[in-house]
VEXDREN-2710 file (C-alpha; in Angstrom, 1 decimal):
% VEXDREN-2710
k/r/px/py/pz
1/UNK/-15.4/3.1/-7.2
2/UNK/-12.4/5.4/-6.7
3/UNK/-9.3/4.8/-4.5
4/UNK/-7.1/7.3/-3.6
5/UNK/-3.6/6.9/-2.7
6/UNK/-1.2/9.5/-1.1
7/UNK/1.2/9.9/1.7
8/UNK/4.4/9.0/-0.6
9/UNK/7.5/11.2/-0.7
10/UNK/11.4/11.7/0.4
11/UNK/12.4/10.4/3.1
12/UNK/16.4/9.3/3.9
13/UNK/17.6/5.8/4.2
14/UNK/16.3/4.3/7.6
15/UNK/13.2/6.7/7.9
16/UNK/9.3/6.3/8.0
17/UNK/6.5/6.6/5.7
18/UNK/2.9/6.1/6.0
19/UNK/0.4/5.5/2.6
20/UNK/-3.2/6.1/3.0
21/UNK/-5.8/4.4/0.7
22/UNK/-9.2/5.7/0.7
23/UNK/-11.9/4.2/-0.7
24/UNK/-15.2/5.3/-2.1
25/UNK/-18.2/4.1/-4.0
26/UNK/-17.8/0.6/-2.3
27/UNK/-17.2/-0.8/1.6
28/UNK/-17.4/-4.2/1.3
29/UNK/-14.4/-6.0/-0.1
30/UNK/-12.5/-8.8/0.1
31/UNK/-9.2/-8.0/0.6
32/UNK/-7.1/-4.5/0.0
33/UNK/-3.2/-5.0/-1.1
34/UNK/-0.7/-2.3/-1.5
35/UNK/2.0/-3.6/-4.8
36/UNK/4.9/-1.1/-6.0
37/UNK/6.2/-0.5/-9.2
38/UNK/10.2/0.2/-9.3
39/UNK/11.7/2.0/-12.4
40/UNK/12.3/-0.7/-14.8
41/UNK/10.9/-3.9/-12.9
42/UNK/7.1/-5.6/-12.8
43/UNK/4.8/-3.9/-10.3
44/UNK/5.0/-6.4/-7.0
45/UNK/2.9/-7.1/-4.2
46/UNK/3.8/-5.8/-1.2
47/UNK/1.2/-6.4/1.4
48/UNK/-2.8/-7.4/2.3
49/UNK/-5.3/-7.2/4.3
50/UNK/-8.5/-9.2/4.6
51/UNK/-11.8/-8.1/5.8
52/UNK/-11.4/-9.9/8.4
53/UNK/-8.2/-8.1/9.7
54/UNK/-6.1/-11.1/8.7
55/UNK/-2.4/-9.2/7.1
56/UNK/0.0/-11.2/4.9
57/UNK/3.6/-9.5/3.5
58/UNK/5.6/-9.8/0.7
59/UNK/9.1/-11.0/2.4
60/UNK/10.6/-7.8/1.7
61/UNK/8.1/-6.3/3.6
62/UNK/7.8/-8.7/6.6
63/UNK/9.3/-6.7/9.9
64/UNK/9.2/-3.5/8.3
65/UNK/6.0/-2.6/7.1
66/UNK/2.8/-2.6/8.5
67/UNK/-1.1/-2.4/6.8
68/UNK/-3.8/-1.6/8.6
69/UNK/-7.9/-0.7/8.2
70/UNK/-10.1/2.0/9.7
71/UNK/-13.5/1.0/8.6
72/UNK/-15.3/3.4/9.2
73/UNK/-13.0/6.2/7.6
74/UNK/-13.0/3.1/4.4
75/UNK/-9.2/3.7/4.2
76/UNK/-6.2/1.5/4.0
77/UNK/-2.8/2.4/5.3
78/UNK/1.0/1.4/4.6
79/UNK/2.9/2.0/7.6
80/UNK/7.0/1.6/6.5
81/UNK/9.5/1.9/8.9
82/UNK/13.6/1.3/8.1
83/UNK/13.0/2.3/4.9
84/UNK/15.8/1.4/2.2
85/UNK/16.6/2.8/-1.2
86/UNK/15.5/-0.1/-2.7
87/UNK/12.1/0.6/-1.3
88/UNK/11.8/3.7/-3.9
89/UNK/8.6/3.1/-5.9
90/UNK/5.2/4.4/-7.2
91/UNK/2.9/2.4/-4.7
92/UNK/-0.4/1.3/-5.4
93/UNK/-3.7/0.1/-3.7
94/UNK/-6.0/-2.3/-4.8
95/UNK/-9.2/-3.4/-3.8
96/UNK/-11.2/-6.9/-4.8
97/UNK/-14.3/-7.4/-4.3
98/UNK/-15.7/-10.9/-6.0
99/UNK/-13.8/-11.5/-9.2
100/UNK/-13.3/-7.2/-9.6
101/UNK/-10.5/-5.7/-8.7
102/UNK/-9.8/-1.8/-9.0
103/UNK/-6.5/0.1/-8.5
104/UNK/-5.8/3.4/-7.1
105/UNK/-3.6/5.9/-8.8
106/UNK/-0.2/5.1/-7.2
107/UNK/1.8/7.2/-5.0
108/UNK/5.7/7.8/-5.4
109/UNK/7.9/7.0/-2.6
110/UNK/11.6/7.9/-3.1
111/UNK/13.9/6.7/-0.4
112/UNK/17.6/8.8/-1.4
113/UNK/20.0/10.4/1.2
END
């Protein structure tokens, strides 16, 4: 099972980002969650989705960030709009399936004027 993560960058304060996650080796799984990882702080969670479409946000996240499925492309996306410096961090993807959970490689997102 391998997840890749990507679509991370600059972008200035206020701007938009979208993170891909695609999966391979495995389809079916119970939920797929973006975290982050800020320099100096414990990775978070930042968002999930549930197979069955079902979303739930961190609170920094609520209003600004949207994740999303394509099934039959088996990748995840991170839609971020109004982003904020505060939002700079390596973001990661995760998949569960059962009690196993695997983790992509991370993608940086740096949000600087």
């Amino acid at each position: 099972v391998q997840l890749q993560a990507y679509g991370g960058g600059l972008v200035q304060p206020g701007g938009s980002l979208r993170l891909s996650c695609a999966v391979s080796g495995i389809r079916i799984f119970n939920h797929m969650s973006w975290y982050r990882q800020a320099p100096g702080k414990e990775r978070e969670w930042v968002a999930r989705i549930y197979g069955g479409g079902t979303t739930d946000y961190a609170d920094s996240a609520k209003g600004r960030f949207t994740i999303s499925r394509d099934n039959a492309r088996n990748t995840v996306y991170l839609q971020m709009n109004s982003l904020e410096p505060e939002d700079t961090a390596v973001y990661y993807c995760k998949a569960l399936r059962g009690v196993t959970s695997w983790w992509g490689q991370g993608t940086q997102v740096t949000v600087s004027s």
